[in-house]
N, C-alpha and C positions, 0 to 999 in steps of 0.2 A: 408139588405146586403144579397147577394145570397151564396147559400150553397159554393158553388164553390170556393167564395172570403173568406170565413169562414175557407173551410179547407185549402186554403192557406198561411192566416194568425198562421192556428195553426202549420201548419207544418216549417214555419221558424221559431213561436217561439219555437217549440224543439229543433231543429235544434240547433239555437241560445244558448239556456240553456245548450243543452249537449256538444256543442264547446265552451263553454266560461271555463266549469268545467273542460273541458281538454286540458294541451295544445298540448299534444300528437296529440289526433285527431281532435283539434281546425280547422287547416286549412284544414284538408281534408273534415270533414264533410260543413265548411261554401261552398265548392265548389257546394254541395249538392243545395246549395240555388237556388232558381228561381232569376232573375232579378242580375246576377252580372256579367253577360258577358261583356263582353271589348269592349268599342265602341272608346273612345280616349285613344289616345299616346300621351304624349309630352316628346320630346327631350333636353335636357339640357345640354352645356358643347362642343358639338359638332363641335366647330369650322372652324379643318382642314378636317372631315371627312363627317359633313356637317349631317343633322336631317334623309335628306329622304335617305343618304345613309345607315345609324345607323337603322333605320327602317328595311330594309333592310336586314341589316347582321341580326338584330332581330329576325327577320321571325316569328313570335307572329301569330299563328294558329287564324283565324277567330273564331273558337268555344271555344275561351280561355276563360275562368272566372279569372278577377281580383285577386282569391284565391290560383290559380295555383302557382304550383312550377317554379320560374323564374330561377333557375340556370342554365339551359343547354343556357336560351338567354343571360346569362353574359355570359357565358366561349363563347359562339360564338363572341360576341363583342370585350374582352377580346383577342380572336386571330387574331385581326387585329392590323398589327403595328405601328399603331398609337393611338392605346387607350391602357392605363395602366391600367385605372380601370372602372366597369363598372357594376350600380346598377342597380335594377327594383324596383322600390316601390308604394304601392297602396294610389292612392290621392283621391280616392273617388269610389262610387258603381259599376262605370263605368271607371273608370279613372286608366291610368298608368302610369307613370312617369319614363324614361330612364334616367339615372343624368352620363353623360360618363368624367370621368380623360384622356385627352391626354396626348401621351408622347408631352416634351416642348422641341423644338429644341433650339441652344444655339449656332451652330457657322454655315456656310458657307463653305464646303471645294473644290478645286479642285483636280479632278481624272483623269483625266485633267478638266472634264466635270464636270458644278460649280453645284455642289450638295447640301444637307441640313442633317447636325448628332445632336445625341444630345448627353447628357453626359454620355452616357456608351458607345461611339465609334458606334452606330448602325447608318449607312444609312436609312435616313427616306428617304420613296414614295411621296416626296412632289416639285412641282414645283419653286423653289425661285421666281422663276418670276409672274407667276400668281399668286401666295398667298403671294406676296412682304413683306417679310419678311427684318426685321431690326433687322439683327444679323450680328456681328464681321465676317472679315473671317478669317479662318485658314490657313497662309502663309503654301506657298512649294504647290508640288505636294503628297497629300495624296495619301498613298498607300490602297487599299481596296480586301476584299476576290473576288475566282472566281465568287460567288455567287450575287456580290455588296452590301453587308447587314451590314460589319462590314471593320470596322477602323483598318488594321494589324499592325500598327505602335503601340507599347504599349506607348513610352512619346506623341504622340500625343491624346492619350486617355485620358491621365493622365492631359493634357492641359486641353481636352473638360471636365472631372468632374471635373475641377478647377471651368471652367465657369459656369457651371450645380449651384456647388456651391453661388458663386456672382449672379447669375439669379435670384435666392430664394432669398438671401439677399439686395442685391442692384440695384435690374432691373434699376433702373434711371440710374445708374452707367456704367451697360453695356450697355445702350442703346447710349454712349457717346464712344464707342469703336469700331473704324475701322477695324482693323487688330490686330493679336494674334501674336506670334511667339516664339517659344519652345525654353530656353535660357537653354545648359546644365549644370550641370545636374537636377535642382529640380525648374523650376523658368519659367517664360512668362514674354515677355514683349509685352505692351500695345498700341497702336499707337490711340491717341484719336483723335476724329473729332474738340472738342472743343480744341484747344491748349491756351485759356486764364490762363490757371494753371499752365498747365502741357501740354509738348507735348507726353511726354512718361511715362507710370505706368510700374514698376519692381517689380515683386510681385511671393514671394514661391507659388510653388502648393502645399503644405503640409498645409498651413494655410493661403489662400487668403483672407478671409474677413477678419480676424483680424488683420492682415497687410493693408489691403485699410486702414479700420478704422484709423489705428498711420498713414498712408499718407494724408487722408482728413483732420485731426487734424493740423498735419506738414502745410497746405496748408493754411489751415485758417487765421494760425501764421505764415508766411511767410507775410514781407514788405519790399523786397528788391528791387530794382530801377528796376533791369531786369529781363523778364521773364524768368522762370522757363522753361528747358530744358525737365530737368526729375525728376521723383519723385523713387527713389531705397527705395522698402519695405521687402528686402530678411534678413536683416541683425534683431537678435535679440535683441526687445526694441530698435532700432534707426532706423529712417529715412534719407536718401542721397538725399540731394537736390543739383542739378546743375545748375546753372544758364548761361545765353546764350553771350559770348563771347563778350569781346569788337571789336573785329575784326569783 
């Protein structure tokens, strides 16, 4: 072995010993290292904003070592509005891994112009149409800031974190849902695409999933000759079922 490869060797294993015994200067010294420059990225999570644009907003300096301090490339990530959250982690000598949280859109609104919000009222940058999204929409004309960015209507807001809610807990549920519509004062009703059940869900914004829950229950136990109109889940501990008119 040549001298060269010799002192090589010895000098990561100091290196090595004296960052392992601290974690203080663990990671500054491993930068120290030969042989940990950054050759791959990969992207994860990226959906609406897509790998090579997430690279991008990155901007990961060619002479990066794997050891580097990655927070300035979250908080850049991180300010684009459509990532919520947004890691850097070391997958290997050479390897780095972006793992990105988007925000999840949850309804469809018109402003007149048919748009995409999620459930804190914000206008997302997103085309409905090319990225054909299967989400409810939010009747009425939505009113929105000069800026386009935000939902000024508070009970409309108050809809979309209903949805936001049932998103997380029932996606099958909402993915069976046309049309929203803000019933005053605390309450949505639901216009489903499947009408085998139900053609209409009435359900509080103050406690949506626990309410669906005693509705899907109601529906199970429902054998009455005719179909079911609507399903009312605003009322506490009972469900309203309507059934569809002899006429």
């Amino acid at each position: 072995m040549s001298r060269r490869a010799l002192r090589r060797i010895y000098v990561i294993a100091t290196v090595s010993v004296i960052a392992a015994s601290s974690p203080m200067w663990g990671p500054h010294l491993f930068r120290l290292l030969p042989g940990t420059s950054v050759r791959h990225v990969g992207v994860v999570g990226a959906r609406f904003v897509g790998p090579a644009h997430a690279m991008s907003l990155a901007s990961i300096p060619d002479e990066a070592s794997v050891w580097d301090d990655f927070r300035p490339v979250e908080e850049r990530l991180r300010a684009h509005p459509l990532i919520e959250e947004a890691r850097v982690r070391r997958t290997g000598m050479h390897s780095l891994e972006i793992a990105v949280t988007e925000v999840e859109p949850v309804a469809l609104i018109a402003t007149p112009l048919l748009m995409v919000a999620d459930a804190e009222g914000r206008v997302l940058p997103l085309d409905p149409i090319s990225t054909r999204l299967d989400l409810p929409i939010l009747s009425g004309n939505v009113p929105i800031d000069e800026s386009e960015e935000w939902i000024t209507d508070p009970d409309r807001v108050r809809v979309l974190a209903a949805l936001g809610r049932l998103a997380r807990e029932n996606p099958e549920f909402l993915r069976q849902v046309s049309e929203v519509r803000y019933l005053a004062p605390d309450a949505m009703e639901m216009m489903l695409v499947d009408a085998r059940h139900a053609e209409r869900i009435l359900l509080p914004l103050s406690n949506p999933v626990a309410s669906l829950t005693q509705i899907e229950t109601a529906l199970d136990a429902f054998t009455g000759p005719r179909p079911l109109r609507s399903a009312d889940g605003r009322f506490s501990h009972q469900v309203v079922l309507a059934v569809e008119s002899d006429g």
